[in-house]
C-alpha positions in Angstrom: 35.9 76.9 86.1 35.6 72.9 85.7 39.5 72.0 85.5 40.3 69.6 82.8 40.9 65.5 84.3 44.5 64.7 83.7 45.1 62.5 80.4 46.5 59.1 81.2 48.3 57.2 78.6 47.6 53.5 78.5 49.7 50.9 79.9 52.9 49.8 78.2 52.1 46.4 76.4 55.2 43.9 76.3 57.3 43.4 73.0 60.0 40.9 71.8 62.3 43.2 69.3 60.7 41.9 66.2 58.2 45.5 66.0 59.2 47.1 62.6 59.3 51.1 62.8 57.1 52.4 60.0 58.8 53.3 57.1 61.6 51.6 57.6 63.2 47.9 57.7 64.7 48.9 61.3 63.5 46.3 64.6 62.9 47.8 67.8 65.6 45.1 68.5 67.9 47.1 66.0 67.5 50.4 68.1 67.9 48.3 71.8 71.6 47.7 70.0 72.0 51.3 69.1 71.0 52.8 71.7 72.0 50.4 75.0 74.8 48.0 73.3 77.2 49.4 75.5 77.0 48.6 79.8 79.7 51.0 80.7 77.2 53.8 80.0 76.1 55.3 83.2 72.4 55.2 81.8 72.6 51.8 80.7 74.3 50.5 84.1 71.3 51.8 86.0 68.7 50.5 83.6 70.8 46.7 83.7 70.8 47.2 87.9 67.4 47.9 88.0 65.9 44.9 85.5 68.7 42.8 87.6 66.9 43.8 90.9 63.1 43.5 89.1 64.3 39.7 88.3 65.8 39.2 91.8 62.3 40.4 93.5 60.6 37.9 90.5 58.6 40.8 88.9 57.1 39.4 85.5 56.8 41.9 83.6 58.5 45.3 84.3 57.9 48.7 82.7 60.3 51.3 83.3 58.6 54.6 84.5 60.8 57.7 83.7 
């Protein structure tokens, strides 16, 4: 039986927060607030330590991987 090649999504293109979610008048920079406005999250505080370190190394552009 021929097994099936694994799907790969394409690569994450680069966005400012002006991208409108269809349907509605809401930014992707209006979510970023909602969902990461506050550091003292544990989530958030890893996701801020690890762009810190990306800028520190001089990474350009950085795409989180989950």
């Amino acid at each position: 039986m021929d097994e099936e090649p694994w799907i790969v999504p394409p690569g994450a293109k680069d966005i400012d927060g002006s991208d409108r979610f269809i349907g509605t008048d809401a930014t992707v920079a209006d979510f970023w607030k909602f969902a990461l406005s506050d550091l003292r999250m544990n989530n958030a505080r890893g996701y801020l330590a690890e762009f810190l370190v990306a800028k520190a190394l001089g990474l350009q552009s950085v795409h989180r991987i989950e």
